[in-house]
N, C-alpha and C positions, 0 to 999 in steps of 0.2 A: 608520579602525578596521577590524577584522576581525572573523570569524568565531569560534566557539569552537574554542579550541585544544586542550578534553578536558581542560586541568591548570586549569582557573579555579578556586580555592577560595572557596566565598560562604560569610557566615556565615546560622547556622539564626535569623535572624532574625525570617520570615516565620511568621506564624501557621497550624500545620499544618491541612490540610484534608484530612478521609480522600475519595476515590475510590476506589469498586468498579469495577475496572476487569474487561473482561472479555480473554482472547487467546484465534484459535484457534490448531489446533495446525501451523501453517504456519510456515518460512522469512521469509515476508514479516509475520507478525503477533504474533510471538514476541520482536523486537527490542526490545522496551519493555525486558526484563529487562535489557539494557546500563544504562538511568538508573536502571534499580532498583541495581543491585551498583554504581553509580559513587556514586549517592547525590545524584543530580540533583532527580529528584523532590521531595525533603525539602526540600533549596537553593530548589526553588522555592515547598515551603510548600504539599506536596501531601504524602500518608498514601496511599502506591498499595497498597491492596488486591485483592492480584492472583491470578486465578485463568488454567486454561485452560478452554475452553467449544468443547462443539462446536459446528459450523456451525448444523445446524438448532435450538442453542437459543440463540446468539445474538439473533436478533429479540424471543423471544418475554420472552428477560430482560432486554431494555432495556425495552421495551415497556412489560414489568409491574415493572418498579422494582426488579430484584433487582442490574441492573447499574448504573451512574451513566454510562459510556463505556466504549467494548469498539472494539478494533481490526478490520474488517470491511469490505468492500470497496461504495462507493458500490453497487456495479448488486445489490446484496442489498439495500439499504435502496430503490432503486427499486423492484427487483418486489415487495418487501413494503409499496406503500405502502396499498395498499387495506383490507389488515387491520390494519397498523402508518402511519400518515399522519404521527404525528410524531416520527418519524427525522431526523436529520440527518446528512450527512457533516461533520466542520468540519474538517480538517486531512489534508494529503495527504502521502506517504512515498514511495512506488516503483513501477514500473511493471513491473508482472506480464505479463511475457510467455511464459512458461514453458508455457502450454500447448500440450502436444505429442502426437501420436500414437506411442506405442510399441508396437513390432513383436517376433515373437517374433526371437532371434539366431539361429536354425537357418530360418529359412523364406526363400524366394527375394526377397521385397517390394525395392522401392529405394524410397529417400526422397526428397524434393525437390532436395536438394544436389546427389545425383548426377547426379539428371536433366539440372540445370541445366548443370552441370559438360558433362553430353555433350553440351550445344547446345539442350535444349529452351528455351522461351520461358518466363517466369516464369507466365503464366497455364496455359500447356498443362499445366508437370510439377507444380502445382497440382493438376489434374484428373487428371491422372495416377495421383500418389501416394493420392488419396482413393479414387479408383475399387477401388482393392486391397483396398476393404474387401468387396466384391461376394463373396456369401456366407461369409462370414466370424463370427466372434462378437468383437462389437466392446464390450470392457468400460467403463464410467466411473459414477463417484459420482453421486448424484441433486442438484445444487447448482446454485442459480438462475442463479450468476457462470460455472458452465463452459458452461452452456446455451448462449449465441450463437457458441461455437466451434465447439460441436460443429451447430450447426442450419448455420453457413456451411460446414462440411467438407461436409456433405451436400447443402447447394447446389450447388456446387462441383464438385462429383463428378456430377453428374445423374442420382444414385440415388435410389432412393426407398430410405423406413427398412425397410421390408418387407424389402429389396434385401439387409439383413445382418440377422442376430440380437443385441438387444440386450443387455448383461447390466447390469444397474442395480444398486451394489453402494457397503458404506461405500469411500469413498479406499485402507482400508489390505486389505479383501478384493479389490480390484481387483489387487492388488499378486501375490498368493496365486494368484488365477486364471490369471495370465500364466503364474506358476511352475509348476502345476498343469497347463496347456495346455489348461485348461478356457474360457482364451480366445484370440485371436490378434492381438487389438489392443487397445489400452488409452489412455487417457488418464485423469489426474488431476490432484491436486494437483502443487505442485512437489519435497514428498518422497517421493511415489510413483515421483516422475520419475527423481529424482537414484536410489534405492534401483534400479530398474527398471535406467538407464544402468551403475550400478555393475557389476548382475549381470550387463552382456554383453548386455541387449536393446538393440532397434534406433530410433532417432530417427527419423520415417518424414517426418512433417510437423507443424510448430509456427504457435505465433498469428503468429510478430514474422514468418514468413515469408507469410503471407498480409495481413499488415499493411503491409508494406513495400510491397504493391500499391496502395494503398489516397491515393484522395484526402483533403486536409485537411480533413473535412466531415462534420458527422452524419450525413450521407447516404450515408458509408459503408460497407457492411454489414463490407467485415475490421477496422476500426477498434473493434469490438464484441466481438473476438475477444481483446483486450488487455486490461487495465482499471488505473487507477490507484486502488492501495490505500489504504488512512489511517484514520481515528478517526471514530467517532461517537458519538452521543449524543441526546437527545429535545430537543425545543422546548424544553417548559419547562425540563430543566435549563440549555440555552445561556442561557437568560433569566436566569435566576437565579441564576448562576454563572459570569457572564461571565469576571472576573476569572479563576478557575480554568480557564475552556475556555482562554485567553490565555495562561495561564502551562503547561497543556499542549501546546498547540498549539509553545509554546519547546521547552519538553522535546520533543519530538518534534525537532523541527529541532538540536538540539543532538546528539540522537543520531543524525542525518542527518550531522552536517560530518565526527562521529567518526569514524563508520563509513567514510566517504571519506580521512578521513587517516589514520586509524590504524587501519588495516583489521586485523591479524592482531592486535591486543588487544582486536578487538569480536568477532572468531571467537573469543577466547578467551573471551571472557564467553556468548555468544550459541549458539554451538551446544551446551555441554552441557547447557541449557535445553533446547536444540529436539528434543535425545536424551532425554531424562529425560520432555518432554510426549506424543512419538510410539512411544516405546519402540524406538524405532530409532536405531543410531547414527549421527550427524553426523558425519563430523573438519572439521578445518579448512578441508583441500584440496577438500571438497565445499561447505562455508560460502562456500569465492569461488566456485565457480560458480552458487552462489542468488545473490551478493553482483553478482555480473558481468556474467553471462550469463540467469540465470532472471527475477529479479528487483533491477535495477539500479534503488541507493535516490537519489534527487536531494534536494539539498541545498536550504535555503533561496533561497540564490541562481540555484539552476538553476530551481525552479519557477518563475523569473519568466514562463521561454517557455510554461511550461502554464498563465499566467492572463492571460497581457498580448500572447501572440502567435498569432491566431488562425489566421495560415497555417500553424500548426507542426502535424502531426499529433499531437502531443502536447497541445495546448491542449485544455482541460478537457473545453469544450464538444463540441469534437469524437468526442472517445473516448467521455464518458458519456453525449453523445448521440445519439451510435451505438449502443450498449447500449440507451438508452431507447428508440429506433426499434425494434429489435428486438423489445422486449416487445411495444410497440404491434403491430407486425407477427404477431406470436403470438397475439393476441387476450387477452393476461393480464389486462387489465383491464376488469372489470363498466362501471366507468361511466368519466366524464372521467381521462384517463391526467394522472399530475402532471406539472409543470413541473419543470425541471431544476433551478433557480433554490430552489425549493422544498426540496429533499430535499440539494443541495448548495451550502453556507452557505462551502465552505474558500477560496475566492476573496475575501471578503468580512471572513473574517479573516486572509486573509493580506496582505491591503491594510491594514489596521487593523495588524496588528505591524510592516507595513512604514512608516507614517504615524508610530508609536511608533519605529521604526529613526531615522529622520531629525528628528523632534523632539527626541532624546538627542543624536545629535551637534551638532544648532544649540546646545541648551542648554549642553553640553558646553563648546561652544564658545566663551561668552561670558565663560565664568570664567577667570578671572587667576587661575592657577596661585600665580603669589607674593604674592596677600597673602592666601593661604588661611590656617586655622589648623590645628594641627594635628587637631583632629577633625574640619572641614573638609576637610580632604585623603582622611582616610581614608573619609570620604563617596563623594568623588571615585574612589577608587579603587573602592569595591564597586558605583558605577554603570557603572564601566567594566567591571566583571568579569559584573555583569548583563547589559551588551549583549553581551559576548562569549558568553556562554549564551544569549543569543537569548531569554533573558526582556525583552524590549523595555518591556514594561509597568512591572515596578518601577527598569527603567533611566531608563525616563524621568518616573516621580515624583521620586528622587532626584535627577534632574538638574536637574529645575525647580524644586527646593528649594534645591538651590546656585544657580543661576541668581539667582533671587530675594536668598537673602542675599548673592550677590557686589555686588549693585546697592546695598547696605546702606549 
């Protein structure tokens, strides 16, 4: 059996359940809107009530119950655990590597590529390209997830902050400032980036380029610089709405295969969103480069190597506990820093749909095609259509309800 194809027709059989979801206004947090206009969501018996939210009110409305699950990047629900402790991440999406220092197009700066390109060493044109920021007025958004880039660029560089002038500023004034020349370097989100790149500014140096230095190990410090994005939500709601975190967590990965196979019908649905939320326009042509290059989305089956292969630098633990060192290393937290394990639950269910994976085709498997009946069959057919939407959980009740009467 495979993956979702994007054409599985299920019926609206499931009992709707509304979710207050929350999105920010990011490339990477904005894709939910593909299961919304496909009508996934519904199939799986979910009422997505969806809003966009901005970053700094994300914590505070799951927190306080105005959201149910809001798309939000684990090392936000890390450094907010002290004031918010019961966050969780339960499902993971892509891997944000976008964060990049942009430069003005008219100033003399060189970036890391080309350093490389003329022979420097990856560490050197590193410290190179940072160092450029040495009196300079260097812009970026005040957000807890860009914080460890921007703390190792300045590692890195053997500057002190003194060394440049800060401008701390929303993502989309950061954008303004550059144009303005009110500043000379900038980092943001990744539609600051792509808008910034559009206009002819310079790509100086990025996370996946100091990441690529970087041992498979929380110990890390560029592995911190990256992060993988996904869902969250509180204790008590995972508790008590298992079922629904389960059948989300599908939905997520259903619009994970999409977007990998049928890439230019999910920029069709997914960037006029991401223009309508930021007030800036998307096309297409900039949708594969969030999709490709900024923010490359991994599918159910690839994140095997982010929960099951600890050499990989992409394994969980590695990257978001990179991030977690970092905090620790910053002194963010008053008392005992949490545990990893704590705050990030998406390994735990993605074993759990992947135990649901294999229980549906064993069950699948035991049934005698011919002496189904015909409502029988078409049983059979909408468990298949379940696991192919990566709803594992009602593929494999159905399955083990045929199972059972094939033994009849």
């Amino acid at each position: 059996m495979g993956g979702a194809s994007g054409s599985t027709d299920l019926p609206s059989s499931l009992k709707l359940t509304k979710v207050r979801f929350g999105m920010l206004p990011y490339g990477d947090h904005t894709y939910a809107i593909i299961g919304v206009k496909k009508g996934w969501f519904k199939e799986a018996g979910i009422d997505l009530d969806y809003q966009c939210v901005k970053v700094e009110d994300v914590v505070p409305f799951l927190k306080g119950g105005s959201l149910d699950v809001a798309s939000v990047p684990p090392g936000i629900l890390l450094a907010s655990y002290e004031t918010a402790p019961n966050l969780v991440s339960f499902a993971l999406s892509d891997l944000f590597q976008g964060y990049c220092i942009m430069g003005q197009p008219d100033s003399h700066c060189k970036s890391y590529m080309e350093m490389v390109s003329t022979g420097a060493k990856p560490e050197e044109a590193i410290k190179k390209a940072a160092q450029q920021l040495r009196g300079k007025v260097f812009a970026y958004p005040a957000e807890a997830a860009i914080k460890p880039f921007i703390d190792l660029v300045v590692q890195k560089s053997g500057l002190q902050r003194r060394d440049f002038k800060s401008l701390v500023l929303d993502d989309a004034l950061t954008i303004n400032a550059m144009r303005n020349k009110q500043a000379d370097f900038q980092v943001g989100g990744a539609p600051s980036q792509i808008i910034l790149r559009r206009e002819g500014f310079k790509p100086i140096l990025s996370a996946i380029d100091l990441a690529k230095t970087a041992n498979p190990s929380p110990n890390s410090p560029e592995l911190a610089s990256i992060l993988e994005d996904g869902w969250g939500t509180t204790h008590e709601y995972f508790q008590k709405n298992h079922d629904t975190v389960l059948r989300l967590a599908g939905v997520n990965f259903r619009i994970m295969k999409f977007m990998h196979d049928h890439q230019p019908e999910a920029l069709a649905l997914h960037m006029p969103y991401l223009s309508q939320v930021t007030g800036q326009h998307f096309s297409d042509a900039e949708g594969k480069i969030i999709y490709e290059d900024l923010d490359p989305f991994y599918t159910f089956e690839e994140q095997r190597e982010w929960f099951h292969k600890p050499k990989s630098l992409y394994y969980f633990q590695n990257v978001n506990g990179a991030i977690l060192n970092n905090y620790i290393s910053q002194h963010i937290y008053q008392r005992t820093p949490p545990h990893l394990d704590t705050v990030l639950v998406a390994r735990d269910v993605y074993d759990e749909l992947d135990q649901l994976r294999k229980d549906t085709e064993e069950n699948l498997a035991k049934v005698d095609l011919n002496s189904l009946t015909e409502k029988e069959k078409a049983k059979y057919k909408i468990a298949k259509s379940y696991y192919d939407a990566y709803d594992f959980l009602d593929a494999d009740r159905i399955a083990r309800e045929l199972s059972l009467e094939s033994k009849k």
